[in-house]
VOLO-331321 format. One record per atom (N, C-alpha, C): atom name; x negated, y, z negated. Coordinates in steps of 0.02 Angstrom, whole numbers. Atoms other than C-alpha are relative to their C-alpha. Layout:
<sero CA <X Y Z>> ...
//
This chain:
<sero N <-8 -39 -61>> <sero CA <-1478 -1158 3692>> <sero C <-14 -43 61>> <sero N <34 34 -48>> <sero CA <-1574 -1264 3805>> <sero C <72 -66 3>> <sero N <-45 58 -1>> <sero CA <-1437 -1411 3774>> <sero C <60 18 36>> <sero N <-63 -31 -42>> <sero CA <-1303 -1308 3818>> <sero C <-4 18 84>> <sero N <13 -4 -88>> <sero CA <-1390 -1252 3991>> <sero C <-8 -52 35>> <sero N <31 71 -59>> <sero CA <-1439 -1431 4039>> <sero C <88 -34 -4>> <sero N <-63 54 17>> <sero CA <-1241 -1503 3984>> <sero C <57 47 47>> <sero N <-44 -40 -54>> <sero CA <-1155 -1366 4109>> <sero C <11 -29 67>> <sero N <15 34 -70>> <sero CA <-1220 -1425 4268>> <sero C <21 -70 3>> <sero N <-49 79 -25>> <sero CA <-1153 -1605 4217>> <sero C <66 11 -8>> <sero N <-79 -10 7>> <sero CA <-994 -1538 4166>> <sero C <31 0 38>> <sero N <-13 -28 -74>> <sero CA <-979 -1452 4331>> <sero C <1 -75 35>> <sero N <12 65 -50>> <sero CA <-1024 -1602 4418>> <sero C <65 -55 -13>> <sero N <-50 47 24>> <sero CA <-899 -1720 4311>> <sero C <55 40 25>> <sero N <-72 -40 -15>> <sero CA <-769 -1583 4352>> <sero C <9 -17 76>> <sero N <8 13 -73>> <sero CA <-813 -1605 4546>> <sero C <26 -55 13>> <sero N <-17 60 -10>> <sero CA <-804 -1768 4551>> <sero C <69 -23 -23>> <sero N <-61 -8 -7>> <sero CA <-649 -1761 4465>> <sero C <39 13 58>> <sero N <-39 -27 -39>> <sero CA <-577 -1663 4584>> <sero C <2 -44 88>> <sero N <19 25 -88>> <sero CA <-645 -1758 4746>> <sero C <59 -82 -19>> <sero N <-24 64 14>> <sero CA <-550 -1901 4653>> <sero C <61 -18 8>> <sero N <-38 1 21>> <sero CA <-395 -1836 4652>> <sero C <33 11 72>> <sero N <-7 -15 -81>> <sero CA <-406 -1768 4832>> <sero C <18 -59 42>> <sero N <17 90 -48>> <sero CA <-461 -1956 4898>> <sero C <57 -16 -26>> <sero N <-39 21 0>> <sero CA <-299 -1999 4820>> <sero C <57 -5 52>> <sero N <-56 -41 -44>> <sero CA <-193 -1883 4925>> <sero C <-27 -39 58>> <sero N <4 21 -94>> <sero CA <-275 -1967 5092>> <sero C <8 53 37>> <sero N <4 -62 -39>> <sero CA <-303 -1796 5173>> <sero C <0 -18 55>> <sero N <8 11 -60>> <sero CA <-336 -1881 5330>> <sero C <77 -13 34>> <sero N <-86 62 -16>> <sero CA <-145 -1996 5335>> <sero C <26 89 -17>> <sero N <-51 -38 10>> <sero CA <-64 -1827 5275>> <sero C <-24 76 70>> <sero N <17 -57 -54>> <sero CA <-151 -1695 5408>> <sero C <50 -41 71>> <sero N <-17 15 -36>> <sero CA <-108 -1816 5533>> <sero C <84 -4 14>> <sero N <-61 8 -5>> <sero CA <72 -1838 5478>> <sero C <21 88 -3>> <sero N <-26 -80 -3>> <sero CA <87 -1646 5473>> <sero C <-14 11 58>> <sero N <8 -29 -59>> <sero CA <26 -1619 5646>> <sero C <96 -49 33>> <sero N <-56 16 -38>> <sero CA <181 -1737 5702>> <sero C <57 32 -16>> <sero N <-43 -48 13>> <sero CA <292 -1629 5608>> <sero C <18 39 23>> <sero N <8 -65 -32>> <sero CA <238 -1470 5666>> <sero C <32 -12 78>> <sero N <-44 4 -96>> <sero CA <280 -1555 5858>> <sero C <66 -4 -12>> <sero N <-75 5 2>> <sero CA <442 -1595 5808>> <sero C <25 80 -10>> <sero N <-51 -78 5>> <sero CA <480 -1400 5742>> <sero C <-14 41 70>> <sero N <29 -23 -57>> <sero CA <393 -1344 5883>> <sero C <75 -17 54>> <sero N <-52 15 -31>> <sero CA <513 -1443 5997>> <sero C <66 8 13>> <sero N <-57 -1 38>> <sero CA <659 -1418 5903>> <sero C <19 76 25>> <sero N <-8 -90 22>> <sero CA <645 -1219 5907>> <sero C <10 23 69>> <sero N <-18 -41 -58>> <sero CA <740 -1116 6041>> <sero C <8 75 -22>> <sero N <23 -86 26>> <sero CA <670 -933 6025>> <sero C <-75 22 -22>> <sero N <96 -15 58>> <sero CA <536 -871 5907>> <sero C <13 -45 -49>> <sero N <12 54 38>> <sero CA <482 -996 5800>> <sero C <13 36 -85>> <sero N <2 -12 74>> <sero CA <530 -963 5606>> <sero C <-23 -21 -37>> <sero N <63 -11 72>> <sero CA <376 -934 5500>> <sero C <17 -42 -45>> <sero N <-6 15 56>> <sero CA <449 -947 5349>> <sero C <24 -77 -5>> <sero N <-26 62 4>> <sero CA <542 -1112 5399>> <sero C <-52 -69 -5>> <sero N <49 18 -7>> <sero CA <409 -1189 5455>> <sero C <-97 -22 -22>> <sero N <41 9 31>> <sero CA <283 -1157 5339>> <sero C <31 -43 -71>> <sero N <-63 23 39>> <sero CA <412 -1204 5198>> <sero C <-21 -85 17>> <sero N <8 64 -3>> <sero CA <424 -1385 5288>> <sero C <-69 -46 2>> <sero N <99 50 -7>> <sero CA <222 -1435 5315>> <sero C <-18 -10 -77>> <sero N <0 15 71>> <sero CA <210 -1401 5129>> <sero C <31 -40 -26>> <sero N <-36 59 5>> <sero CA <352 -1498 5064>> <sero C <-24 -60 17>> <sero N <2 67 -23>> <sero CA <297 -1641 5190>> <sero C <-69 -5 -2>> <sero N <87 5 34>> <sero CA <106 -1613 5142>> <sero C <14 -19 -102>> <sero N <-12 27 71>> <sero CA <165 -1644 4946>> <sero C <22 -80 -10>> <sero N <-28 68 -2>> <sero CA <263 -1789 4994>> <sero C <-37 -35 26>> <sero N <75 54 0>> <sero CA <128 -1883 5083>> <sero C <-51 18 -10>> <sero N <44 7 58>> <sero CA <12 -1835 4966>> <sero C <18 -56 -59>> <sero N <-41 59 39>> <sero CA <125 -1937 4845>> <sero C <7 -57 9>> <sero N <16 81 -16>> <sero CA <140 -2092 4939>> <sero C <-26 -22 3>> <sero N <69 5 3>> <sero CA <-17 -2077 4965>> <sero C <-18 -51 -75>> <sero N <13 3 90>> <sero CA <-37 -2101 4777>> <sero C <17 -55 -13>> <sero N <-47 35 54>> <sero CA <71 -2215 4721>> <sero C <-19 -54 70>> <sero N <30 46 -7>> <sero CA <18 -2325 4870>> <sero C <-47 -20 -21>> <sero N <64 31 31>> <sero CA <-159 -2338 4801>> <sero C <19 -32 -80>> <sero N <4 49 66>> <sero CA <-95 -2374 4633>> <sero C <46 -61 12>> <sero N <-28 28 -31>> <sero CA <14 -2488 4693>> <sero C <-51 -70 21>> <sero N <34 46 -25>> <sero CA <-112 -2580 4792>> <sero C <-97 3 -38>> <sero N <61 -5 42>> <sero CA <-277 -2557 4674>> <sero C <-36 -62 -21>> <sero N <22 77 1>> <sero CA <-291 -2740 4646>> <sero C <-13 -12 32>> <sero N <-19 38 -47>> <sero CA <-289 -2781 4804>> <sero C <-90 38 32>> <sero N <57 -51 -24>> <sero CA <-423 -2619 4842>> <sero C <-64 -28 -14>> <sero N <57 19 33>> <sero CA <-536 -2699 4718>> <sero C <-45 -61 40>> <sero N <18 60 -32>> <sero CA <-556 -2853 4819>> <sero C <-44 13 98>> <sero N <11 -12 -80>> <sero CA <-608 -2766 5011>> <sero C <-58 53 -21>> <sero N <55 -57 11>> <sero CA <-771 -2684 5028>> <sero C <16 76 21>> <sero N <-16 -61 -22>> <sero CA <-688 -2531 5113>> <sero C <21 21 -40>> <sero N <-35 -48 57>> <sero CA <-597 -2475 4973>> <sero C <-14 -1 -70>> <sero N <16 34 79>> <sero CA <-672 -2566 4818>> <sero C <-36 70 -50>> <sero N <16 -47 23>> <sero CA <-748 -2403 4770>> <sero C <47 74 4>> <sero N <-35 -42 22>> <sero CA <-592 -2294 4764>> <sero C <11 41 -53>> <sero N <13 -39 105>> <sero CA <-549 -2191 4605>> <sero C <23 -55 -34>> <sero N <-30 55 40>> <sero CA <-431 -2340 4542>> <sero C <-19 -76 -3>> <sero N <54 52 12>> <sero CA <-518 -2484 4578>> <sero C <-75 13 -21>> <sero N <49 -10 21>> <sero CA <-663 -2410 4530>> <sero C <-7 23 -80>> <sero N <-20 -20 77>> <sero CA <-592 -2358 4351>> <sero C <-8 66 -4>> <sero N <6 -81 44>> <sero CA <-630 -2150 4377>> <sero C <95 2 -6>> <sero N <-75 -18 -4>> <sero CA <-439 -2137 4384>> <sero C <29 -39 -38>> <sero N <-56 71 31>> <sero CA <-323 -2232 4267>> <sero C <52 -14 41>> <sero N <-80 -1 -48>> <sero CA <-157 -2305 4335>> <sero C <50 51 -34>> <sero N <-34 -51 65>> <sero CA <-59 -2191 4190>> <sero C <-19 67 48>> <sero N <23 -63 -18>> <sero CA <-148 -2040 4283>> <sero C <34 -4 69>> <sero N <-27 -2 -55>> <sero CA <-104 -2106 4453>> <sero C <59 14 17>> <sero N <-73 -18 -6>> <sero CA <83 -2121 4425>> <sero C <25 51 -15>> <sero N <-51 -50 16>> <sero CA <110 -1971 4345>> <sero C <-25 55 40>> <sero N <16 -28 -63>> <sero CA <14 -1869 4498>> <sero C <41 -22 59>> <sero N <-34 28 -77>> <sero CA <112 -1980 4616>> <sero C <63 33 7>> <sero N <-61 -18 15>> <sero CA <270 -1951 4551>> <sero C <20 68 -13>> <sero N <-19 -62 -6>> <sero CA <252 -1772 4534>> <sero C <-21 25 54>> <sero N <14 -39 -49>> <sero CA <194 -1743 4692>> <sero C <57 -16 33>> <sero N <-61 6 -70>> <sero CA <324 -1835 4777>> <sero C <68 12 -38>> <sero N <-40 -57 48>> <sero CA <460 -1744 4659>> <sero C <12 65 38>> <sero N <13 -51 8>> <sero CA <394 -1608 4683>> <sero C <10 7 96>> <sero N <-23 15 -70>> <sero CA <403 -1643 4903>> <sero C <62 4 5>> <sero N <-84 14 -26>> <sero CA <591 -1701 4910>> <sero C <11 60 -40>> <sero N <-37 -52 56>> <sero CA <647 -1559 4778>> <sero C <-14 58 58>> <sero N <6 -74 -37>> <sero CA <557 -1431 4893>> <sero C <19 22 67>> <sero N <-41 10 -66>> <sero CA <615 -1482 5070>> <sero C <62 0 -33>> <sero N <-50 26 1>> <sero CA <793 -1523 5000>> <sero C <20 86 -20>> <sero N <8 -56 27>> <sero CA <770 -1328 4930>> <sero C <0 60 40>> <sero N <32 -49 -40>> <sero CA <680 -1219 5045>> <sero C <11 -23 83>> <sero N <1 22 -72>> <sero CA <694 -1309 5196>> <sero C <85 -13 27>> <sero N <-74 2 4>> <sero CA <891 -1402 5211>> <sero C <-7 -71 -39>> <sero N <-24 49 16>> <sero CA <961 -1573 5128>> <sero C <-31 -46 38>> <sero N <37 64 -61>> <sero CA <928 -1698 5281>> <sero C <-69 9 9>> <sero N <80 -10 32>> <sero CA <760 -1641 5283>> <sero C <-47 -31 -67>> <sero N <36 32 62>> <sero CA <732 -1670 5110>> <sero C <8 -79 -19>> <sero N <12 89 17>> <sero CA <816 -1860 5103>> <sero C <-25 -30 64>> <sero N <46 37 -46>> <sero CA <723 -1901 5276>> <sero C <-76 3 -12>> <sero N <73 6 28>> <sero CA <570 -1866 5167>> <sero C <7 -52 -67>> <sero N <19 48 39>> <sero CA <619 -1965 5028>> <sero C <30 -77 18>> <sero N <1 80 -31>> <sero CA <677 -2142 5141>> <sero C <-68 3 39>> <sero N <89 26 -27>> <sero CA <487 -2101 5206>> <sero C <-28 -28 -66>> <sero N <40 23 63>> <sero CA <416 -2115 5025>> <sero C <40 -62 -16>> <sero N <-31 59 9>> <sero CA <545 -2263 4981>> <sero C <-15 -43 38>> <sero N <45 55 -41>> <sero CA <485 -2371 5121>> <sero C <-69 8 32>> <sero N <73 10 3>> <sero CA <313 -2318 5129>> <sero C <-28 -54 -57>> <sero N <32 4 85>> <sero CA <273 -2345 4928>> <sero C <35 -74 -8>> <sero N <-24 57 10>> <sero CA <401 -2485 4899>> <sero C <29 -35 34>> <sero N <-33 39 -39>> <sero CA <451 -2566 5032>> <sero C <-72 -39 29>> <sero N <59 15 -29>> <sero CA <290 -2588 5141>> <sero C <-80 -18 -36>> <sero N <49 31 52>> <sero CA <181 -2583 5008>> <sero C <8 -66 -29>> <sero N <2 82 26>> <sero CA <218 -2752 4933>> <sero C <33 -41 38>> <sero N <9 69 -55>> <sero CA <261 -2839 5089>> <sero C <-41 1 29>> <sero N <91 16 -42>> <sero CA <75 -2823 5151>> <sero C <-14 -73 -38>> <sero N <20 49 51>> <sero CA <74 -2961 5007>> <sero C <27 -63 21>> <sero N <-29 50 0>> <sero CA <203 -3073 5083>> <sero C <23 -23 97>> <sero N <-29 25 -79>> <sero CA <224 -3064 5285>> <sero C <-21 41 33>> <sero N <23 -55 -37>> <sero CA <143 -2997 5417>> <sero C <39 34 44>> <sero N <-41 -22 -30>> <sero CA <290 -2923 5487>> <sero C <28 64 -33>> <sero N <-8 -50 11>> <sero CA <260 -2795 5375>> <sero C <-30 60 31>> <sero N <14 -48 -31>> <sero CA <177 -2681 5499>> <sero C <59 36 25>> <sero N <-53 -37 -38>> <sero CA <337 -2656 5585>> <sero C <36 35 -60>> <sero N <-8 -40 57>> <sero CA <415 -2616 5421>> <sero C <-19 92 -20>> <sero N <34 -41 -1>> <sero CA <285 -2483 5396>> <sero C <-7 49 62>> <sero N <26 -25 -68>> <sero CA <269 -2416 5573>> <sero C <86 34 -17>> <sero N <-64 -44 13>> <sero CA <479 -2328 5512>> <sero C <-27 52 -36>> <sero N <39 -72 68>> <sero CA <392 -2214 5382>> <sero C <-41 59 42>> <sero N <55 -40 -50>> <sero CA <250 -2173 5503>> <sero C <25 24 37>> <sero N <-42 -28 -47>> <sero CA <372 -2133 5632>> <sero C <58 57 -27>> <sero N <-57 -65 33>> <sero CA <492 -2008 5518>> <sero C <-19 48 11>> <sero N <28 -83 -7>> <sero CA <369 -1854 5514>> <sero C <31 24 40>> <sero N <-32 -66 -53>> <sero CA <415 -1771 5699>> <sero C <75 -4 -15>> <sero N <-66 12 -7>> <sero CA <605 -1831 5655>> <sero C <21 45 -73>> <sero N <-23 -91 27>> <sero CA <593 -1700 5511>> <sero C <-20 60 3>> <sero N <18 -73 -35>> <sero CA <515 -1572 5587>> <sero C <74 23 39>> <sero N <-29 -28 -23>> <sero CA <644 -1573 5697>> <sero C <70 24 -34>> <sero N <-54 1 31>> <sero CA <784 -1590 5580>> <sero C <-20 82 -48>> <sero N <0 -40 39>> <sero CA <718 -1462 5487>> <sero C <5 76 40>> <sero N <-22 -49 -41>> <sero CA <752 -1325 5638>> <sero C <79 -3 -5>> <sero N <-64 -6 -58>> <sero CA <903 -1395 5714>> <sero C <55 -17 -64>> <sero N <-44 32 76>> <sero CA <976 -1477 5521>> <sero C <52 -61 17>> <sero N <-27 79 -12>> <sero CA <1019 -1634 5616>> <sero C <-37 -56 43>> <sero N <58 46 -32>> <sero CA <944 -1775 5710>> <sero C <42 -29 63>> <sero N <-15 26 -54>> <sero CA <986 -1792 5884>> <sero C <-58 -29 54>> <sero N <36 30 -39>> <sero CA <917 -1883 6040>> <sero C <-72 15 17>> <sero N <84 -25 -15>> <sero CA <746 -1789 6073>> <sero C <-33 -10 -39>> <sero N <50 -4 70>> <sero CA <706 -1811 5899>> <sero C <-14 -94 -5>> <sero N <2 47 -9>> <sero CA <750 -1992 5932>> <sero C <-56 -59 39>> <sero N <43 37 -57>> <sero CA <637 -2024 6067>> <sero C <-104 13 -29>> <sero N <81 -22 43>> <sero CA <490 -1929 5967>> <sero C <-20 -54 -65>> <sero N <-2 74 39>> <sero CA <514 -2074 5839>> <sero C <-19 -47 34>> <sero N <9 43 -11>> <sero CA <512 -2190 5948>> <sero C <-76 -5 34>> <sero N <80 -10 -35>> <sero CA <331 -2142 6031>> <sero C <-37 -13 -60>> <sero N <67 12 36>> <sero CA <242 -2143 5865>> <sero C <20 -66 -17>> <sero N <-11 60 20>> <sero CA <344 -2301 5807>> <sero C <-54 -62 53>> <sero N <47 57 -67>> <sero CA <270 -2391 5962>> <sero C <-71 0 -10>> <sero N <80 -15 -12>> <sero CA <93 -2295 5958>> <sero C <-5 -52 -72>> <sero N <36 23 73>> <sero CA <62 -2367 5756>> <sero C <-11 -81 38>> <sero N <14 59 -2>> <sero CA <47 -2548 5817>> <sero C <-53 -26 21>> <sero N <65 16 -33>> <sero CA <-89 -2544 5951>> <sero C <-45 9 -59>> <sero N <43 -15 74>> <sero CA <-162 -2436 5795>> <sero C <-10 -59 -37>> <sero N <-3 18 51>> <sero CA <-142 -2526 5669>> <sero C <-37 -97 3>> <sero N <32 68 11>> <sero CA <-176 -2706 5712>> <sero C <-83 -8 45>> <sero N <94 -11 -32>> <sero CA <-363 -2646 5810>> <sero C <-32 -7 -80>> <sero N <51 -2 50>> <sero CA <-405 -2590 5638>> <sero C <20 -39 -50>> <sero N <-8 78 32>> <sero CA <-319 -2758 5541>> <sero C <-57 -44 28>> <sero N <28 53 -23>> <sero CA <-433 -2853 5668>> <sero C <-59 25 -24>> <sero N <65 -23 12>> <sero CA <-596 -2744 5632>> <sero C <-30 -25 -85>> <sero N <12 30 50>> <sero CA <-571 -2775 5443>> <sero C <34 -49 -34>> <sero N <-40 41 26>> <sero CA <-501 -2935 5459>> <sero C <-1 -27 -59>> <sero N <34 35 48>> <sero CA <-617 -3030 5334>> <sero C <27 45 -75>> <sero N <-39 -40 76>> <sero CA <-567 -2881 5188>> <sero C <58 -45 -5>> <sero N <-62 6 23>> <sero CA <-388 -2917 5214>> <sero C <14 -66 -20>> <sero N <22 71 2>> <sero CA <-416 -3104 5208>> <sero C <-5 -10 -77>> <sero N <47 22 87>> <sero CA <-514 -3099 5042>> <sero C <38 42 -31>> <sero N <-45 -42 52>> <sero CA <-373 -2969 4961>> <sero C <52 -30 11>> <sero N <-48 62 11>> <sero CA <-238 -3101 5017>> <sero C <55 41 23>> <sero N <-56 -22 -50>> <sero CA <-142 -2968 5125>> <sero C <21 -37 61>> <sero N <-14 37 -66>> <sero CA <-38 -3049 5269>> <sero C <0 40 61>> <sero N <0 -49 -54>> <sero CA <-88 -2934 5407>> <sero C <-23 -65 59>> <sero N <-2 51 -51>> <sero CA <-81 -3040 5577>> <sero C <-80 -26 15>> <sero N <77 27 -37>> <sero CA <-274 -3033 5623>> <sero C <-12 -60 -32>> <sero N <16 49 19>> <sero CA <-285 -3129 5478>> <sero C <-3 -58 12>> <sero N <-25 45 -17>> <sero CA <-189 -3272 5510>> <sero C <-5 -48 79>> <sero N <12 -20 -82>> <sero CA <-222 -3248 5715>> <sero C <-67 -12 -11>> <sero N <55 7 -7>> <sero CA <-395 -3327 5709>> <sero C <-22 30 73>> <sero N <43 4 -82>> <sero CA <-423 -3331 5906>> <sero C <22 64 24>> <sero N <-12 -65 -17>> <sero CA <-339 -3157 5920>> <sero C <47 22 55>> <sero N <-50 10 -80>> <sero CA <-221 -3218 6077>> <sero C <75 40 -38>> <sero N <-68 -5 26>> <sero CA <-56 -3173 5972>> <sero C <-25 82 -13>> <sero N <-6 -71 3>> <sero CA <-129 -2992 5902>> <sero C <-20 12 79>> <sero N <22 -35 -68>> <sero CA <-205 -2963 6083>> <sero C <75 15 46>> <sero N <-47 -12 -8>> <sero CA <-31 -2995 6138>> <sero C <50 52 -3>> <sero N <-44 -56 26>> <sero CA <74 -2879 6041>> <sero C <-39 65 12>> <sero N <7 -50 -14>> <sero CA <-59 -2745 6074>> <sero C <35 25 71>> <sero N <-11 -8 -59>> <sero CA <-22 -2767 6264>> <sero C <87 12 18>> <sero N <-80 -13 -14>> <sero CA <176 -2773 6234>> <sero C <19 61 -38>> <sero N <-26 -23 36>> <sero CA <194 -2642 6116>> <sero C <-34 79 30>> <sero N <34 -60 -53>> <sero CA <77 -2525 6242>> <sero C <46 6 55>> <sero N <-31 -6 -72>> <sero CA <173 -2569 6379>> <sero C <98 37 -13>> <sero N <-66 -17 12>> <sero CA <345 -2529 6298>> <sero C <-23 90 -30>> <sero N <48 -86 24>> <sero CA <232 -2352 6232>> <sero C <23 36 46>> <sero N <-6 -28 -57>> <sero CA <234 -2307 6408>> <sero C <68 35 29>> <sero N <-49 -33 -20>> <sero CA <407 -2275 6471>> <sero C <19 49 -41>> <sero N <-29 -51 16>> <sero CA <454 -2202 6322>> <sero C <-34 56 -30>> <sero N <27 -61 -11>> <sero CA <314 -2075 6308>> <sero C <26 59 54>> <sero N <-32 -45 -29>> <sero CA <387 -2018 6460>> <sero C <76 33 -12>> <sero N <-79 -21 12>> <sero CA <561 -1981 6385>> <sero C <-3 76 -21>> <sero N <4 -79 40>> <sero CA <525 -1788 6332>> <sero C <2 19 70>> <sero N <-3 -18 -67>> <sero CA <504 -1780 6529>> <sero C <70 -8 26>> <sero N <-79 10 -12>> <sero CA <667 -1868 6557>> <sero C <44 45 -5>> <sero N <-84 -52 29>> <sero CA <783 -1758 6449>> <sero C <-27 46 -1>> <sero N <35 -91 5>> <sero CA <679 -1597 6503>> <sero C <-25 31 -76>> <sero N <16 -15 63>> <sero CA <616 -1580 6330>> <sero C <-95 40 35>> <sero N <74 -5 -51>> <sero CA <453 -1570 6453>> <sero C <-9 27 59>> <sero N <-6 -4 -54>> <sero CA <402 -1528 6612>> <sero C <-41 -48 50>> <sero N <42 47 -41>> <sero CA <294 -1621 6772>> <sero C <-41 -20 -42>> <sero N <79 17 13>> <sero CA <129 -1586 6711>> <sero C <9 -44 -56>> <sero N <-4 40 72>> <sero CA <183 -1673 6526>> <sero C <2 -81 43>> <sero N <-15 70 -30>> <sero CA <266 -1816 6635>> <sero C <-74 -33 21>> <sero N <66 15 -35>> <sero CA <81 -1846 6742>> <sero C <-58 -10 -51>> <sero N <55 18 50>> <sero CA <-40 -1824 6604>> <sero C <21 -45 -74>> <sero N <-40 32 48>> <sero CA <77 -1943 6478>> <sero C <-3 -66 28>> <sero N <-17 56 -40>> <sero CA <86 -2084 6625>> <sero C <-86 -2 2>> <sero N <86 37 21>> <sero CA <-110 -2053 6631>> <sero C <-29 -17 -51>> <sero N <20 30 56>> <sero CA <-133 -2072 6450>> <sero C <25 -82 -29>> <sero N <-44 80 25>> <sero CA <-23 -2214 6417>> <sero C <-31 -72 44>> <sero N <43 53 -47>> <sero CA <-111 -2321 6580>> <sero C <-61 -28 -34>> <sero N <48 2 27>> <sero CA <-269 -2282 6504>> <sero C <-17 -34 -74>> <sero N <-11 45 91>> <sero CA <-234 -2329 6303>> <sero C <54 -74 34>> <sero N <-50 68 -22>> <sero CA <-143 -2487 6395>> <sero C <-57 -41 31>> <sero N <33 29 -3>> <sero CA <-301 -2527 6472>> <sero C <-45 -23 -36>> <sero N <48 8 50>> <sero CA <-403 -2534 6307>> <sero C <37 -63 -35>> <sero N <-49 62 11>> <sero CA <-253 -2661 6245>> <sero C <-22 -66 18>> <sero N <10 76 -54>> <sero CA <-285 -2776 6409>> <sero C <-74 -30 -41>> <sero N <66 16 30>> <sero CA <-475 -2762 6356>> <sero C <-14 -41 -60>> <sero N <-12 36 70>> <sero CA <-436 -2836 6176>> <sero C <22 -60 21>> <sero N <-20 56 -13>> <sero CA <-322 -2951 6248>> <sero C <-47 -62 37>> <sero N <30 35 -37>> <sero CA <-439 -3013 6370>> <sero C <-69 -49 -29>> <sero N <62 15 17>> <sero CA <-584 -3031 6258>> <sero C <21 24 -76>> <sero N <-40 -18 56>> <sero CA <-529 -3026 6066>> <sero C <-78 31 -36>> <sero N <58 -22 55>> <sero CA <-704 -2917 5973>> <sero C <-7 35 -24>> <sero N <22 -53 56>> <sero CA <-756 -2810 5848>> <sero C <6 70 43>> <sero N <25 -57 -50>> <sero CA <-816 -2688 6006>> <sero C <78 32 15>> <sero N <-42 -29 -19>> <sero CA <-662 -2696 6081>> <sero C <47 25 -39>> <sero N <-46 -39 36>> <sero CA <-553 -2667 5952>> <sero C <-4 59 -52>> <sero N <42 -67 34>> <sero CA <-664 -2531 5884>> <sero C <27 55 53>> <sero N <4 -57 -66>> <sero CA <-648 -2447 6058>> <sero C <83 19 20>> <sero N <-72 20 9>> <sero CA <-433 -2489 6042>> <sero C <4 62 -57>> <sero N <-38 -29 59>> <sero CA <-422 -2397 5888>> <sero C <-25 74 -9>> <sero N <6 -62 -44>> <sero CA <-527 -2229 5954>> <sero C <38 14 43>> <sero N <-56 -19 -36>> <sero CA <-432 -2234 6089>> <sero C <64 28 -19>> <sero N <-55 -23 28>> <sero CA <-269 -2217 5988>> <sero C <-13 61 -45>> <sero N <23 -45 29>> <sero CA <-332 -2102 5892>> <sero C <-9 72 56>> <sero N <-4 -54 -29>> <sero CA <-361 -1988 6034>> <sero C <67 19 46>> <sero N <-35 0 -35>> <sero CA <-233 -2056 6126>> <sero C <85 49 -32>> <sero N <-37 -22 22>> <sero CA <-90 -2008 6008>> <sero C <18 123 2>> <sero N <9 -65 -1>> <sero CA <-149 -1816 5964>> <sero C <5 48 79>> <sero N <-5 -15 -78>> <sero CA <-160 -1788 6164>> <sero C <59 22 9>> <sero N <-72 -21 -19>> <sero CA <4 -1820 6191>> <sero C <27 44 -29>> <sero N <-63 -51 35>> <sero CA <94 -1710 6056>> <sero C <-38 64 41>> <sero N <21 -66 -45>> <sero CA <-34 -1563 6147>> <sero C <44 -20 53>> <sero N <-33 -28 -71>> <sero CA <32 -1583 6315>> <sero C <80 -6 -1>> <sero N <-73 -26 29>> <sero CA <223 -1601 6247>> <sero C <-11 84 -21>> <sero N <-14 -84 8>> <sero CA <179 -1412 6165>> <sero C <-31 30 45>> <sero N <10 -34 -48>> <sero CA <84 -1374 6323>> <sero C <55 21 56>> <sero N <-26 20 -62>> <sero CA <207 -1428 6445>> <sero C <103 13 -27>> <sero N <-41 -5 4>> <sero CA <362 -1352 6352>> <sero C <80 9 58>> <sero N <-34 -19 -39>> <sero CA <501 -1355 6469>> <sero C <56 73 13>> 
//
């Protein structure tokens, strides 16, 4: 009796931990975030009352599907995990997860994504979710291994979400949806190479080619933050342009973009840990801002 009451509470626990294992696969964080850009795109897209059912329909779908890439990037890159203190304790480098377990979670989630957009939602919808998983998982994933020019690569995937939100209203992809691409395509770079420079030394010792690496003195990433901010700028304002927006979007879009342009200069000027800590908050707030005052500032 007594054996049985003390072997529950670990069961429970092994079951937990299971489950937290399977979660950390999905990247809840990468897939919330890619669902909020969604949601702006249907948002945008929608002339009238917004349709529920459509709409709930597509966050799911595109919450399955990057859950999936999710996946199948970590198994994917699990070797590589093993080697960087940030990740070395994942489920798959850490052995709770097999790779056998990973792929066949990956692959049915992201199945189970394109099948349900291509279903419930429309067609273009569903294959602008699966050329996200195709050059997330296998494209970008194993050129982190061979050129650091795979950010830009990667920064197309990241940029698809609002471009099927909107597709998934309007069931095609025209110019507004175009320009909403092109804002996150731009935003991922400042991103992305703050927090390459923060954990340069990981990527270094896992033998990824991400630029900080290579960019000892930091003049070349400080660079591209400052060009790839400055090209951010105009076309944040493009939802103002083609009235997708109104003033107030235009004014508080030209003050965000100045502002995340001056955290850039700051990197550039001075290449450190601080600053590119304080670069990659910034984007972080800077991004989510904007899609609010686009659905504030509907035109």
């Amino acid at each position: 009796m007594s054996t049985g009451v003390l072997a529950r509470p670990k069961s429970w626990a092994a079951a937990r931990q299971r489950l937290a294992d399977y979660i950390e696969l999905t990247k809840p964080r990468i897939a919330v975030m890619a669902l909020v850009t969604v949601a702006v795109g249907s948002f945008l897209a929608t002339i009238g009352p917004l349709d529920a059912g459509l709409f709930v329909h597509t966050l799911v779908g595109t919450g399955l599907l990057a859950a999936g890439a999710s996946v199948l990037n970590q198994l994917l890159e699990r070797d590589t995990d093993a080697l960087m203190r940030r990740t070395e304790n994942r489920p798959l480098p850490a052995g709770r997860v097999s790779p056998i377990e990973a792929m066949v979670f990956g692959f049915v989630l992201s199945a189970a994504g394109v099948n349900y957009l291509c279903l419930l939602v429309n067609p273009l919808t569903g294959l602008l979710g699966a050329a996200t998983l195709i050059l997330y998982a296998f494209v970008y994933t194993p050129m982190k291994r061979l050129t650091s020019l795979n950010t830009v690569v990667g920064a197309i995937p990241g940029a698809l979400p609002p471009v099927m939100g909107w597709a998934a209203v309007r069931g095609n992809v025209e110019a507004e949806a175009l320009i909403l691409f092109l804002i996150v395509f731009l935003w991922q770079f400042p991103h992305f190479l703050a927090i390459a420079w923060i954990y340069r030394e990981d990527y270094g010792r896992s033998g990824l080619k991400m630029l900080p690496v290579v960019d000892l003195s930091g003049g070349m990433t400080g660079r591209q933050m400052v060009g790839y901010s400055l090209a951010l700028l105009p076309a944040s304002l493009g939802p103002a342009v083609v009235e997708m927006t109104g003033r107030a979007y235009f004014f508080g879009a030209l003050w965000l973009g100045l502002t995340f342009l001056g955290f850039a200069v700051a990197f550039a000027l001075q290449a450190t840990q601080d600053r590119a800590r304080n670069l990659m908050r910034a984007s972080l707030i800077y991004l989510p801002a904007l899609l609010l005052l686009m659905i504030l500032d509907l035109a």
